[in-house]
N, C-alpha and C positions, 0 to 999 in steps of 0.2 A: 584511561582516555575514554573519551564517551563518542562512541560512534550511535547511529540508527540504524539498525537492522528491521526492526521488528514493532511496532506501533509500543511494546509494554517495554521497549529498552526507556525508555521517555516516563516519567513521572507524573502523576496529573496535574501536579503545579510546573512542571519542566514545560509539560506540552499548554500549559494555559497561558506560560510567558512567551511561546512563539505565538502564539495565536494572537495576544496581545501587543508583542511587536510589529507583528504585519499588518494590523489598524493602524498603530504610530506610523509605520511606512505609510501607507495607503493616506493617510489624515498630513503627512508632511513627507515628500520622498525626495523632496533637496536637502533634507537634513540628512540623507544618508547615503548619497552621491557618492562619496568620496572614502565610506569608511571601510573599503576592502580595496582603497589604492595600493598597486606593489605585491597582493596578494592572488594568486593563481588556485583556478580549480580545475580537475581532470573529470572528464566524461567519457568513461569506459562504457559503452551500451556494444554489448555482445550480440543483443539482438534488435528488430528493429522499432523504433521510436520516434515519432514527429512531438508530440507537447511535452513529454516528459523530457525530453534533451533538450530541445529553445526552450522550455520554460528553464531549465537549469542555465543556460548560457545566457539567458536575458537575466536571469537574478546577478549572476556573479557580476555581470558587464552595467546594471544600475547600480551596485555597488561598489563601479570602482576600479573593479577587479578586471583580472586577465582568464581568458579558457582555453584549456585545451585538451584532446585525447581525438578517441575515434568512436566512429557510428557502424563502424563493419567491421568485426575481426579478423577477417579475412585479408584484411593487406598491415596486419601486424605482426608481433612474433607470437602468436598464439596460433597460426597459421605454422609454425615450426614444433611447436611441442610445446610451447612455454606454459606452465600452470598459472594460475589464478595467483595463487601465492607469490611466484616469483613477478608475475605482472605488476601489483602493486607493492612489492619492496622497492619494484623498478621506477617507478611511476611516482611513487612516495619520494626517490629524492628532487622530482620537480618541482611540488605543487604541495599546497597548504589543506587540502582538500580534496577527496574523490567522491563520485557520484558513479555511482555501478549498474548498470543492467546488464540478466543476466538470465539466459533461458534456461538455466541448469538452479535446481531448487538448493540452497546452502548456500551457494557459492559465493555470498557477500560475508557471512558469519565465519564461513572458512578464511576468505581475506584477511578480516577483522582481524582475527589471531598473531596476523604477525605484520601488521600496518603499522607505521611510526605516526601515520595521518590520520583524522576522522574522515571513517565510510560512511555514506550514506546508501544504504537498498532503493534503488529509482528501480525495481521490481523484480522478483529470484522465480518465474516460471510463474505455477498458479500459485503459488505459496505466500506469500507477502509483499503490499505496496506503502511502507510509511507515508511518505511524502503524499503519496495522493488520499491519505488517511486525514491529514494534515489539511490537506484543500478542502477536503469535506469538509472537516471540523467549523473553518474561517468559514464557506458558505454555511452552513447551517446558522453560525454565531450572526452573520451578515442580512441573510435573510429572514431570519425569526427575532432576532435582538438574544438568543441566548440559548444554551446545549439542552441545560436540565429540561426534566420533564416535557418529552417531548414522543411524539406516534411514530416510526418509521416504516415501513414499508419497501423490504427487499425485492426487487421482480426479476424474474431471468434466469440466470446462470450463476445459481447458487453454491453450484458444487466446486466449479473451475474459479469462479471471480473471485481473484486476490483481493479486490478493494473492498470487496462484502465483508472477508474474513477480517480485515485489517481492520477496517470500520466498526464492527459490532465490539472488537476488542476494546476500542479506545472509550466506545459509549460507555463501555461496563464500569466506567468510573464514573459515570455522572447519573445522578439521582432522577428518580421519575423515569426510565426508558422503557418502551413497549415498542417490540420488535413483532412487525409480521412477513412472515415469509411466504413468497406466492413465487411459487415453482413446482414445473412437473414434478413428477418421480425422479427423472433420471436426472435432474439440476437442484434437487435437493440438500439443502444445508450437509456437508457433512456431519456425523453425530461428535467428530471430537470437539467440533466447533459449539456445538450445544451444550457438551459435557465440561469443558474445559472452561467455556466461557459463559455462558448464558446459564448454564446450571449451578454453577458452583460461583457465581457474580450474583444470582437471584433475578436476572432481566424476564421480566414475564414474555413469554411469545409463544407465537402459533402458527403454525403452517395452513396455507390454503390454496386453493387453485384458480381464483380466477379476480382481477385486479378489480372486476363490479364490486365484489362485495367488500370490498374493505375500502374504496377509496374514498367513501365521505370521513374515515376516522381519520386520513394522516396529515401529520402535517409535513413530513418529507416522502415524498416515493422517488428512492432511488433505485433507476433503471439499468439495466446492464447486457452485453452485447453478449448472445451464444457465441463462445470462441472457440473457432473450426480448430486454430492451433493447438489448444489443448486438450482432445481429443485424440486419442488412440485408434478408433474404431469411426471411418466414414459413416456408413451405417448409421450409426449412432447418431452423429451431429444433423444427419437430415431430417433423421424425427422430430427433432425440438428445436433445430434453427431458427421454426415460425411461432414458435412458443406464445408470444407475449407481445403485442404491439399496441401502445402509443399513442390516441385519435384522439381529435378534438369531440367528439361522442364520449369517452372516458374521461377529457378532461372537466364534459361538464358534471360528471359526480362529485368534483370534488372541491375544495372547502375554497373560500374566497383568499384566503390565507394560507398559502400552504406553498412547498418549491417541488419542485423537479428536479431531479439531480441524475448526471451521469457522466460518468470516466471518460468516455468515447475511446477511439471511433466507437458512432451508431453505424449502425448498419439498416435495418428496417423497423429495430425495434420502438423506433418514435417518430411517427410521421412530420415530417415539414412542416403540413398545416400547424401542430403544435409550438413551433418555434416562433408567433408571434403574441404567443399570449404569454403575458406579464408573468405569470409562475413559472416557465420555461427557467429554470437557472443556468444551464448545462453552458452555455459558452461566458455567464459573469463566473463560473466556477473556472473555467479554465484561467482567467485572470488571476482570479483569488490565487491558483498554483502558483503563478509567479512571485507575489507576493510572502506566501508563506515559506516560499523556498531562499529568499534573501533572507526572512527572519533565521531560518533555521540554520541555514550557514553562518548567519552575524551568532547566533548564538554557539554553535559546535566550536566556534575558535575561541569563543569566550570563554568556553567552559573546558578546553585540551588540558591543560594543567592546573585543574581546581580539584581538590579529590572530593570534593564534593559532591561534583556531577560525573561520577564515574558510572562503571556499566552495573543494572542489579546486579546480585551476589544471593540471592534468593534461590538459588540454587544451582546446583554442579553437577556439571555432566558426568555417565556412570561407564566409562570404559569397559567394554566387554569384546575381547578378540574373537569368541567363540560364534559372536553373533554377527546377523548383518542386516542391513538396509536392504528391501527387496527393490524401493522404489527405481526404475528405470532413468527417470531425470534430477534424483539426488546425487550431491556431489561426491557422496562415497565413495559412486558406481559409476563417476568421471573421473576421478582425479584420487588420489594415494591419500584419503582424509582417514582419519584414525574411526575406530568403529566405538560410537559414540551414542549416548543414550539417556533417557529423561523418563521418572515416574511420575504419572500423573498422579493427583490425589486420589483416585482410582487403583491406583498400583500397577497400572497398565504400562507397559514399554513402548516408548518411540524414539524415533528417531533424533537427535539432539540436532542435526542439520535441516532435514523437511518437516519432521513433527510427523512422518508416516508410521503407523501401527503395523504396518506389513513389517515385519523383524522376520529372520528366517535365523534359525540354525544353523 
């Protein structure tokens, strides 16, 4: 069964036909009114979410479709003990489809395991956002006419922002990429992210610190909010809160052709005065979300019993009981998930749930 966990569960002709469905929508969306009548999706968000749930409930409901689940776990039975696992065996006999978010890092790939329905990840902590991978993709395709060969420009909160990591994953499939990264010290790209993706994909890039000097080369700069939540350490987040902002001073560097992108919420990282010039994309992207999120649902049910479109198989997880996940918000270190593990080309050990190298003894 082909669920989305993870931006590389998708293929790049997989993810080049939702992309392309969601123009056909977008180009005729009476022609698809109808074609998820009788069909239900569940929206499990454990944590909380404004676009990423109405854009899931507005896709299913122009298609046709019925929704239901919850926006608080707190008035369900996971409020009782109930695990992840048993949540969606439960959930699974209502609906043709779930959509998960989820503050605990795994906790959608541990579902997946024993789902009768396609998961989608609507976001696993800092660790992975498909879907809003997805929205990139369509803006980028929407505002430039096409992915390849193309400048990007990371800004912010590099080290926490799940859209960054998910984002740079899916580019490594398309030709031409030049990724630059502008963040402090402490919002720095992680290195497995460099190593795993950017290095061993060939993407050229370079870190730097301040958005002057790179912003006549891009032709995307995507912006991203310091997130206080993902932080351990207060301390910390007040240093680099003010990181990075936004002006229409900064906009004038940069190219007459070019978009702006961002996940939101903003917070101060992009001033208002921004939001009336024509390269601002940030709220046509949030449409696009909705858009690409009917494609990918019209396609997850298309493709449930095709062994075609099943999950890669490119490799297996390496069971070691002796070892463990140190990570704090992996789901190992929530919930009873077997101790599970992944070599990079590297030969390095991670985690098979968060992808964290902290492995302890």
């Amino acid at each position: 069964m082909k669920h989305l966990i993870d931006p590389m569960d998708l293929t790049k002709e997989e993810t080049d036909q939702i992309v392309s469905l969601a123009e056909d929508i977008i180009a005729d969306r009476e022609k698809y009114q109808d074609i998820m009548a009788h069909r239900k999706l569940a929206t499990l968000f454990y944590e909380p979410s404004t676009r990423t749930r109405l854009s899931f409930t507005s896709a299913m409901m122009e298609l046709g479709g019925n929704v239901l689940g919850f926006s608080d776990a707190k008035n369900t039975s996971v409020s009782k003990g109930e695990t992840v696992q048993d949540t969606v065996r439960v959930v699974g006999c209502f609906v043709d489809v779930i959509a998960m978010r989820h503050h605990i890092e795994g906790a959608q790939l541990y579902a997946s395991e024993v789902s009768k329905v396609p998961i989608i990840n609507a976001g696993d902590g800092s660790h992975s956002h498909p879907t809003q991978t997805l929205t990139d993709l369509l803006t980028i395709k929407r505002e430039l006419g096409h992915i390849d060969n193309i400048t990007i420009g990371f800004c912010g909160d590099l080290r926490f922002g799940r859209t960054v990591h998910s984002l740079i994953k899916a580019l490594s499939r398309y030709k031409g990429i030049k990724v630059i990264l502008i963040a402090p010290d402490e919002l720095r790209l992680p290195d497995y992210i460099k190593q795993d993706v950017c290095d061993k994909c060939g993407i050229d890039y370079r870190e730097v610190k301040t958005i002057e000097e790179v912003m006549p080369e891009l032709d995307i700069l995507y912006m991203t909010r310091v997130q206080k939540e993902r932080f351990l350490d207060e301390e910390e987040f007040d240093r680099v809160k003010d990181s990075f902002v936004l002006d229409k001073a900064r906009m004038s560097l940069a190219r007459e052709k070019m978009a702006v992108l961002h996940p939101l919420p903003r917070v101060n990282e992009i001033l208002p005065e921004v939001d009336d010039d024509p390269r601002a994309a940030y709220f046509r992207q949030v449409e696009n979300g909705k858009f690409v999120r009917m494609a990918l649902i019209t396609k997850l049910l298309e493709w449930k019993d095709d062994p075609q479109h099943g999950m890669p198989e490119n490799q297996k997880p390496v069971p070691d009981p002796s070892r463990r996940c140190a990570n704090p918000k992996c789901i190992c270190n929530a919930e009873h998930a077997p101790r599970l593990f992944r070599r990079t080309d590297s030969g390095e050990l991670r985690c098979w749930y968060c992808d964290s190298k902290n492995i302890k003894e």
